[in-house]
N, C-alpha and C positions, 0 to 999 in steps of 0.2 A: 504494500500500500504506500502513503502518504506519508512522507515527514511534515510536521505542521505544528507552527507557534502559535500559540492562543497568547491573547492580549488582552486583559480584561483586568480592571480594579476588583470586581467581586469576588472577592476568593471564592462563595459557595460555588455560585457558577462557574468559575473558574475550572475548578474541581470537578465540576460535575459535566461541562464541556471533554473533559479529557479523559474522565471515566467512558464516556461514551465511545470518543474516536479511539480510545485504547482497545473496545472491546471490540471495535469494526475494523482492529488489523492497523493502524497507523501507529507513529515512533508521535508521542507529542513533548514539547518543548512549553512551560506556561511565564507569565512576565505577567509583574503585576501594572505597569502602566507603558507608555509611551518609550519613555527613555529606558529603561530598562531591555522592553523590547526589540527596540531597536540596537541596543549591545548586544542583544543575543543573537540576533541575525546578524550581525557584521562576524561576531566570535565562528557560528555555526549554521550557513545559510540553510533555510529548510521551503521546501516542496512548494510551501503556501504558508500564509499568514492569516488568520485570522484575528480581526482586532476590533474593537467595540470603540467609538468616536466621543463620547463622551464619557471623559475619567482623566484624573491627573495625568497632568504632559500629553497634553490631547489625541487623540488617535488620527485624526485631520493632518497634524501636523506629521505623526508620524507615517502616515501613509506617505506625505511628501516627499522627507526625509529617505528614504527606503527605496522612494520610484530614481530619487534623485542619485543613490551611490550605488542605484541596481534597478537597470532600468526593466529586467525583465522579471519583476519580484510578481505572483500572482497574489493577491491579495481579495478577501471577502472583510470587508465593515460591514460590523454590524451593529444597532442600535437600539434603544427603547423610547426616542425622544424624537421621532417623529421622522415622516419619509424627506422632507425638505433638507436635512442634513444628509440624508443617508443618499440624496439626488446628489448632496454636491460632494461626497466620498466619490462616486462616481463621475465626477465629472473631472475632479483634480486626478485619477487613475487608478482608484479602487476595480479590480475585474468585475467584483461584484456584490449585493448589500442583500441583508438581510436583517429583517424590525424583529426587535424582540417584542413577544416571546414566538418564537419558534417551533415546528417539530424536528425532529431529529431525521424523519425521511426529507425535509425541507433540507436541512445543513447538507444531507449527505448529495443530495442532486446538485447541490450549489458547488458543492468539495469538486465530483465529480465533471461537470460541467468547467469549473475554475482549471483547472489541472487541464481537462483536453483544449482548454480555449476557447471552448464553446459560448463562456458565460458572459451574459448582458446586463 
C-alpha cells in the first residue's frame, strides 16, 4: 500500500485516522500541526499527505510550503470548517479535500484516486 502523513492537531482523530489506514495495509507517519509536519516530510518523504487546514501553523500554509520544496507532493486537506476553505486548499495545490466528518470508504476512494492522479 500507501506511505502517508496525517497532519492533524487532534490527537483522538489523529489516532484514530491511523488506526484505520494501518488496518487497510498503509506505513502511516502522524504530526501534530503544520511545522512539524512538514519536518517530517523533508526528514522522510511519504506517498501522500494528509492534512486538516485548520490547526496550529496552518495546514494552508503548509500545503504551500511542501508544493513549494516538492513540487510533486500528493496531498488531501481536509477540514470541518466549511467547503470555502477547503475550495481554496485546492486551488493553492491540494490534489484533493475532504469536510469533516467523513466515512472511511470516503478517505479510502480519495487515498486511492490521490495516489493514481485521478483526484479532483
Amino acid at each position: 500500500m500507501a506511505s502517508i502523513l496525517i497532519i492533524d492537531d487532534n490527537e483522538t482523530f489523529r489516532v484514530l485516522l491511523e488506526e484505520m489506514l494501518i488496518a487497510d495495509g498503509h506505513v502511516v507517519t502522524k504530526a501534530s500541526d503544520g511545522l512539524e509536519g512538514a519536518q517530517k516530510y523533508r526528514d522522510n518523504p511519504t506517498d501522500l499527505v494528509i492534512t486538516d487546514i485548520m490547526m496550529p501553523h496552518s495546514g494552508l500554509s503548509t500545503i504551500q510550503v511542501l508544493l513549494k520544496q516538492f513540487p510533486d507532493v500528493k496531498i488531501i486537506a481536509m477540514s470541518g470548517g466549511g467547503t470555502h476553505r477547503l475550495d481554496y486548499a485546492k486551488s493553492i495545490g491540494a490534489s484533493c479535500s475532504l469536510a469533516k466528518p467523513f466515512t472511511f470508504e470516503k478517505l479510502c476512494t480519495a487515498i486511492a484516486e490521490t495516489l493514481a492522479g485521478k483526484a479532483g
